[in-house]
C-alpha positions in Angstrom: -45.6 -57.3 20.5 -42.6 -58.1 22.1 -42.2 -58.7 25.9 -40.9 -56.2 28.0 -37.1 -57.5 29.4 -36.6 -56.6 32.8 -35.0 -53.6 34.1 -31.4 -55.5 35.2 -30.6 -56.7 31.8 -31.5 -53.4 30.2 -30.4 -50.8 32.9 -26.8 -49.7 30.5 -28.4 -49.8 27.2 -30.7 -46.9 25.3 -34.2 -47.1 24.9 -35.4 -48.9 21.8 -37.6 -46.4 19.2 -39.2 -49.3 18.0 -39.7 -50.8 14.6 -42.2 -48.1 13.2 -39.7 -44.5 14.4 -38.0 -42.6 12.1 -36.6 -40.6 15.1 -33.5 -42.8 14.7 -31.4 -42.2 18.0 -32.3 -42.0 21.8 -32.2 -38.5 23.1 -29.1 -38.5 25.0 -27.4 -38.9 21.5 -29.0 -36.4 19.8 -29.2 -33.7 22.6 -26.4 -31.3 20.8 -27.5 -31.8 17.4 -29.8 -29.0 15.7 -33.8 -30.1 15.6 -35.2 -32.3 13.2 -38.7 -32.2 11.9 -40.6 -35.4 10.9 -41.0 -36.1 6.8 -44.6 -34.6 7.1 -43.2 -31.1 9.0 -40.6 -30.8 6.9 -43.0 -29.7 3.9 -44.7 -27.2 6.3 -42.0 -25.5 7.9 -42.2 -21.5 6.7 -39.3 -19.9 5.1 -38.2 -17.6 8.0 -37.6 -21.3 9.9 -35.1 -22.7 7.5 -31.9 -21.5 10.3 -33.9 -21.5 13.2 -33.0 -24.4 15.9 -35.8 -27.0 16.0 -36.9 -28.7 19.0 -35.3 -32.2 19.7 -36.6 -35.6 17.7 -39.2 -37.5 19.9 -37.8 -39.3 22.9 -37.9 -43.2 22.6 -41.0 -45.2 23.9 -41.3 -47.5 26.1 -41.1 -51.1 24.9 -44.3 -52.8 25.1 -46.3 -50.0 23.8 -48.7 -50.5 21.5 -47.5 -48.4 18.2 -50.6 -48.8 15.6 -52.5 -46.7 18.0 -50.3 -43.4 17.6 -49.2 -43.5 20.8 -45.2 -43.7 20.0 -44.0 -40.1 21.6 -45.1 -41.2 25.0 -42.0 -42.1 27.2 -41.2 -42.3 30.9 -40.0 -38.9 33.0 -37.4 -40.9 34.1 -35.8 -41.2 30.2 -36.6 -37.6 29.6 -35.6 -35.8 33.1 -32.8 -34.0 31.8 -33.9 -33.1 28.2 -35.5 -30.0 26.8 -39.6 -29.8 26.6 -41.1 -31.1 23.3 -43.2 -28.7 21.6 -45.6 -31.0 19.9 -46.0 -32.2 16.5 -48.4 -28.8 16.2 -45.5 -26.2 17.2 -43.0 -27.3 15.0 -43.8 -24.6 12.6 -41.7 -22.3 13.8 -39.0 -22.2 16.7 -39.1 -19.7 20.2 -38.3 -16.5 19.0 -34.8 -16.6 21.5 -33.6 -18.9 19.3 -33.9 -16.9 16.1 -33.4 -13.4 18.2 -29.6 -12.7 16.5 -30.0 -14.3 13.2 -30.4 -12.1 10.1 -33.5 -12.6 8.8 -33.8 -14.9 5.2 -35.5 -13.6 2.5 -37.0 -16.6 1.4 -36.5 -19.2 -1.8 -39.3 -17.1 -3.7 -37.5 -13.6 -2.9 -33.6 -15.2 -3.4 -33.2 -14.5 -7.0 -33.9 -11.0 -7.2 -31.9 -10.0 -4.1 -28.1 -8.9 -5.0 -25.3 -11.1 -4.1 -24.2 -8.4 -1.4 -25.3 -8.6 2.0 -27.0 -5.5 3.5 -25.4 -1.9 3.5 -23.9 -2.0 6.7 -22.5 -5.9 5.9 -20.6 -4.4 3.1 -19.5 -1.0 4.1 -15.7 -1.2 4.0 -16.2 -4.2 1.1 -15.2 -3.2 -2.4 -18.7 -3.1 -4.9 -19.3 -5.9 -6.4 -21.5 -7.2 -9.0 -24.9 -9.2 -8.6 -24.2 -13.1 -8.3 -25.9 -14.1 -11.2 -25.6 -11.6 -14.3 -27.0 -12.0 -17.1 -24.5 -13.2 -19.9 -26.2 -10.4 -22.1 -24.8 -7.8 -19.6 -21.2 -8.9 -19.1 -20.1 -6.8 -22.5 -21.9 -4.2 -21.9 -20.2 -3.7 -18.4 -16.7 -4.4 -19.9 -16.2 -1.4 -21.4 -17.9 1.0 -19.1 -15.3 -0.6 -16.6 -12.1 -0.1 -19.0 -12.8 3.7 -19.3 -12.8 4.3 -15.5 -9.8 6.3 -15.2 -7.4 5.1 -11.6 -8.0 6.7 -8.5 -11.1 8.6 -9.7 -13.3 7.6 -6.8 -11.8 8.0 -3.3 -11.2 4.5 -1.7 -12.1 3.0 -5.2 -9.7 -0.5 -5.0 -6.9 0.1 -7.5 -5.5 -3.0 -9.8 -2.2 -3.2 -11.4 -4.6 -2.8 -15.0 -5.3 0.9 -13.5 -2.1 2.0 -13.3 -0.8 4.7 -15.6 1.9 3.3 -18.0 5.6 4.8 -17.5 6.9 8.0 -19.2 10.0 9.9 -20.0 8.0 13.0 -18.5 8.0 12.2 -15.1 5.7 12.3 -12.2 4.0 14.8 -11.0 1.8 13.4 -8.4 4.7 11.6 -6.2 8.5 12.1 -5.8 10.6 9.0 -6.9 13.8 8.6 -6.2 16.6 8.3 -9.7 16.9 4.3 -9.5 12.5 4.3 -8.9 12.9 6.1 -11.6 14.7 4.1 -14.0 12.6 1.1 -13.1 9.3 2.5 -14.1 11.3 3.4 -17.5 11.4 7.6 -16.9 14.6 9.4 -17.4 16.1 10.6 -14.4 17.8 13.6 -16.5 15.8 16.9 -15.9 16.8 19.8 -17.2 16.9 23.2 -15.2 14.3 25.0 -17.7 13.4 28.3 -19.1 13.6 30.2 -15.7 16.5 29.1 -14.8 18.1 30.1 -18.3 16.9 33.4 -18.2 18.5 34.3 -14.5 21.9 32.0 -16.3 21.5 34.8 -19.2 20.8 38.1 -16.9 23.8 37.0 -14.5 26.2 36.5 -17.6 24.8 39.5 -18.7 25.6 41.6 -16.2 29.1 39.8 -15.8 30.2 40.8 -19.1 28.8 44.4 -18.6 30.9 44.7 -15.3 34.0 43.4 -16.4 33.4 45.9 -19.3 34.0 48.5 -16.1 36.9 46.9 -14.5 37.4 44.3 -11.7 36.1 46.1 -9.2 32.5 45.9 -10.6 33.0 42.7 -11.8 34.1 41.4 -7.9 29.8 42.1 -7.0 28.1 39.3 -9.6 30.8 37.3 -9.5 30.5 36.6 -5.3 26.9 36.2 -6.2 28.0 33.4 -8.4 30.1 32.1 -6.0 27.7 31.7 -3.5 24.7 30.5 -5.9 27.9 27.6 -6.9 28.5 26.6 -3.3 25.1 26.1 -2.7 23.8 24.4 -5.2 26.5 22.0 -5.2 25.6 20.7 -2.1 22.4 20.1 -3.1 22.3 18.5 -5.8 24.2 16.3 -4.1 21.6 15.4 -1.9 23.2 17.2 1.4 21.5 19.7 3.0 21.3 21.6 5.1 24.8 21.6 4.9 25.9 24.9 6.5 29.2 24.5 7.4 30.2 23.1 3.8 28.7 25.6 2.1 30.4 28.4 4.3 33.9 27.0 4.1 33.5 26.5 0.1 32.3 30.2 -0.3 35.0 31.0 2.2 37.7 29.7 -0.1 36.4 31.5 -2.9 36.5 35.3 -1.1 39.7 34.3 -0.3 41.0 33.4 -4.0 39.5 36.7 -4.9 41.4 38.5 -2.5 44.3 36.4 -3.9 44.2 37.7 -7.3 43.5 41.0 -6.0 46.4 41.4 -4.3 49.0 40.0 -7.1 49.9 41.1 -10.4 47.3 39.9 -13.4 50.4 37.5 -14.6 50.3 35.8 -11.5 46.5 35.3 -11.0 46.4 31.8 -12.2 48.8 30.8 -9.4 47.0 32.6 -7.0 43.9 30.5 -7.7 45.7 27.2 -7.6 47.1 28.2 -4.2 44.1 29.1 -2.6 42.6 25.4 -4.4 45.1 23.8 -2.5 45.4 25.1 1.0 41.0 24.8 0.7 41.6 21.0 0.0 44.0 20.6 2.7 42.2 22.5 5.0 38.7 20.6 3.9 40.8 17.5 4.6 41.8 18.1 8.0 38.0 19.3 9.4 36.7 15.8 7.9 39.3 13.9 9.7 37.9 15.8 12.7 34.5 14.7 12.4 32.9 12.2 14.3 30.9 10.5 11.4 30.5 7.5 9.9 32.9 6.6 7.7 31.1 7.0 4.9 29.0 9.7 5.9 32.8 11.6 6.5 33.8 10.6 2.9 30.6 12.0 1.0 31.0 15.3 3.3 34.8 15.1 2.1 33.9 14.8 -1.6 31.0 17.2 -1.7 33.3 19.7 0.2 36.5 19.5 -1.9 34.4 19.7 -5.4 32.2 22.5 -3.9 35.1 24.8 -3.0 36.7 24.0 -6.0 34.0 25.0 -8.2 33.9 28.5 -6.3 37.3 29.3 -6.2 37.6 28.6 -10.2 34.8 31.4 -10.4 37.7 33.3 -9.6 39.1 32.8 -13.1 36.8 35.6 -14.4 39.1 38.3 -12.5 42.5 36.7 -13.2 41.8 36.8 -17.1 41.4 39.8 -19.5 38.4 42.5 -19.2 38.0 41.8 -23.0 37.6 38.0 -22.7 35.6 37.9 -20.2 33.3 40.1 -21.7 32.8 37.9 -24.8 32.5 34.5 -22.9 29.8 35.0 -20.4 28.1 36.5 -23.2 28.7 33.3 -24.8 27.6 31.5 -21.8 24.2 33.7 -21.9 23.2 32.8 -25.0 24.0 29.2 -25.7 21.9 28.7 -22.3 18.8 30.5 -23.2 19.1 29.0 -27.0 19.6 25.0 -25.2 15.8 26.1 -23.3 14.0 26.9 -26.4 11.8 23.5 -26.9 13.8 21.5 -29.8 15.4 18.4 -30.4 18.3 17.3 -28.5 20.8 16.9 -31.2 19.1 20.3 -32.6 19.5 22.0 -30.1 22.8 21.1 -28.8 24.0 22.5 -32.1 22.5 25.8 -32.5 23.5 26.8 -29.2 27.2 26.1 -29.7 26.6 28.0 -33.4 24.9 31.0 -30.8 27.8 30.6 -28.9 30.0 31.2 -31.5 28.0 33.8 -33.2 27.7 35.6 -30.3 31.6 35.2 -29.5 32.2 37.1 -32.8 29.9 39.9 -32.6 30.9 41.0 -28.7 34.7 40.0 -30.0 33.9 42.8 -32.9 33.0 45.0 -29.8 36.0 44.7 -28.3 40.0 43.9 -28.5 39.2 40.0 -28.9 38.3 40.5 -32.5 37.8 37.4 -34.9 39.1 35.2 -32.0 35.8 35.8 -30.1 34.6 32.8 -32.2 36.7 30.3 -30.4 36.5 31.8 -27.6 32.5 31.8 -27.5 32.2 27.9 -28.5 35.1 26.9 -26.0 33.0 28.5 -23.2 29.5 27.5 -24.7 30.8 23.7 -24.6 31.6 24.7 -20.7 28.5 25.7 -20.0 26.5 23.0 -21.6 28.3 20.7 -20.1 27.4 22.0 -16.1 24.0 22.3 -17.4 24.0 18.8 -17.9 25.5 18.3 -14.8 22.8 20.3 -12.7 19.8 18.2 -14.6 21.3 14.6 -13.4 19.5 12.9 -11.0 16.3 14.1 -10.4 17.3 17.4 -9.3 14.4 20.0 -7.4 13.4 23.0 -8.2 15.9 24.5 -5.7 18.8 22.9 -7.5 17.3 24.3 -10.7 17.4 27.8 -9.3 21.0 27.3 -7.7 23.4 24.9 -9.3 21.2 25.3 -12.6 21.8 28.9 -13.1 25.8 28.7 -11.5 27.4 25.6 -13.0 27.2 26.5 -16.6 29.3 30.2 -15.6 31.2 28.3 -13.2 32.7 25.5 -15.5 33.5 28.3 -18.4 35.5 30.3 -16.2 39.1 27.9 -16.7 38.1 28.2 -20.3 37.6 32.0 -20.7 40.6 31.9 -18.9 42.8 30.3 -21.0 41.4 30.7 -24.2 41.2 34.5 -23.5 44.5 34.6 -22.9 45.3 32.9 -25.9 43.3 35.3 -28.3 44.2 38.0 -26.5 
């Protein structure tokens, strides 16, 4: 045994565990660090101990003590004033139960492998469900596919992957609205066309044109300001401007006007009636733009969408400047090569038998009346017109509101120059 040095020459330096402690450092160095249990309580420590905070490593003895004796953990009060009380070799089982008081408990090495990788129910609640930590290989494939027939979104607040995602179609969406250029992205056609329902009312209103003007202008002036209206309206919308009030008011306007214009003048003269009232409605369009207080190009869409909508109107006017005769076989026309383009067929298909309708139909209400053979031309030039505003009204991911508007107007509307023309023509 060494002699003890005296207290001046060891006053600044830590206590010496001796030759036999495993302990390693004084106290004052290991007071923040967890507890550490000798080699022989390391064995006996219980499970439910492995996270709970040990007491502190045996202070150092004193120097001169006799260590083959056992009598190592003994040390002075003055070297262990200020540190916490040492259970005993006998308590270091299992910690105070303040120490252990908010940690979850741990099921154990024995109990580890059957437990799921989660954590409990309430650990996990807004986690997505996952599978146990350790599968077996031999269940992997059979998980695989139950996974892959899962259809997206069929659990509320299931997680969704890019792999659940339906692929693109020409058919469209009919869970979400997408815009036209959303559209084109995902691969879907942003061409709709206005339908069956719509062709039916395009067919009853050309209809009952060609039976009015079969009774005289008079009767033919109360479907054709329905069509006016139904043109101004729809125009606007399918622009994507609405509510647009005063637009649609000065367009329909303009067309009471040019009807009141050919009204008033001789049936030579109706053609220069219309294109009058077409121009003082542009100028007049023109100046309430300038007017506006808009943003520039706010004021030039307004300007656009206002000049084409009163156009289209007023040219509905054609239908009382031509012939009784002609405009009996072209919105007959009009009828059926819109209820034939409905039917469900081929594009190219059905393009064709509804100009052939158109024509057909041209020459049996042309038999009817004074047109006579010429109803043929007559019929395809206005069942080319009215494909082609039907194909104007299905652009750009029209609604249903369009459909029921512009859809059932434009195709009447853009044969009214040709029944026009062409009427006068045959006539």
């Amino acid at each position: 045994m060494p002699a003890p040095a005296s207290a001046a020459e060891t006053a600044y330096l830590p206590p010496y565990p001796g030759p036999g402690a495993e302990a390693g450092a004084a106290a004052e160095q290991t007071a923040y660090l967890p507890p550490y249990p000798g080699p022989a309580q390391q064995q006996a420590v219980a499970p439910e101990g492995w996270f709970r905070d040990e007491a502190p490593a045996p202070a150092a003895p004193v120097p001169g003590q006799d260590w083959s004796q056992g009598a190592g953990t003994a040390v002075s009060a003055a070297e262990t004033a200020y540190l916490p009380p040492y259970p005993g070799p006998g308590a270091e089982q299992g910690a105070a139960a303040e120490q252990t008081a908010y940690l979850p408990p741990f099921p154990g090495p024995e109990a580890q492998p059957q437990e799921p990788a989660g954590a409990a129910a309430e650990q996990t609640a807004y986690l997505p469900p996952q599978a146990a930590a350790d599968p077996a290989p031999a269940q992997v494939p059979a998980q695989a596919p139950a996974q892959a027939q899962v259809p997206a979104g069929s659990a509320a607040g299931a997680p969704q992957t890019p792999a659940d995602w339906s692929p693109p179609t020409l058919g469209g969406n009919t869970v979400r609205a997408v815009d036209p250029a959303q559209a084109r992205a995902e691969g879907r056609s942003p061409i709709i066309d206005p339908g069956p329902q719509s062709a039916i009312l395009t067919a009853a209103l050309g209809l009952l044109l060609a039976a009015a003007a079969a009774l005289g202008q008079f009767a033919l002036l109360v479907p054709l300001i329905a069509l006016q209206g139904l043109t101004a309206a729809g125009w606007f919308r399918l622009n994507g401007m609405w509510p647009a009030r005063q637009g649609i008011a000065l367009a329909f306007a303009g067309a009471l006007v040019a009807d009141a214009a050919v009204l008033a003048v001789q049936d030579a003269y109706g053609a220069g009636a219309i294109v009058g009232t077409l121009g003082a409605w542009v100028l007049l369009t023109l100046v309430l733009q300038l007017r506006s207080h808009a943003d520039p190009d706010e004021r030039m869409y307004g300007l656009m969408a206002s000049v084409a909508s009163a156009a289209l109107a007023i040219i509905c006017a054609g239908y009382l400047a031509a012939d009784t005769a002609a405009v009996t076989v072209g919105a007959a026309a009009v009828a059926v090569a819109v209820f034939v383009r409905a039917l469900p067929l081929p594009t190219a298909t059905s393009v064709g038998v509804s100009l052939a309708s158109a024509a057909g139909a041209g020459v049996a209400v042309g038999g009817l009346t004074s047109v006579g053979v010429g109803g043929a031309l007559l019929g395809l030039a206005a069942g080319v017109c009215a494909l082609v505003g039907l194909r104007v009204a299905a652009y750009d991911y029209p609604s249903k509101f369009v459909h029921m508007t512009a859809g059932v107007a434009l195709p009447l509307a853009a044969a009214a120059p040709a029944v026009h023309l062409i009427g006068r023509v045959v006539g």
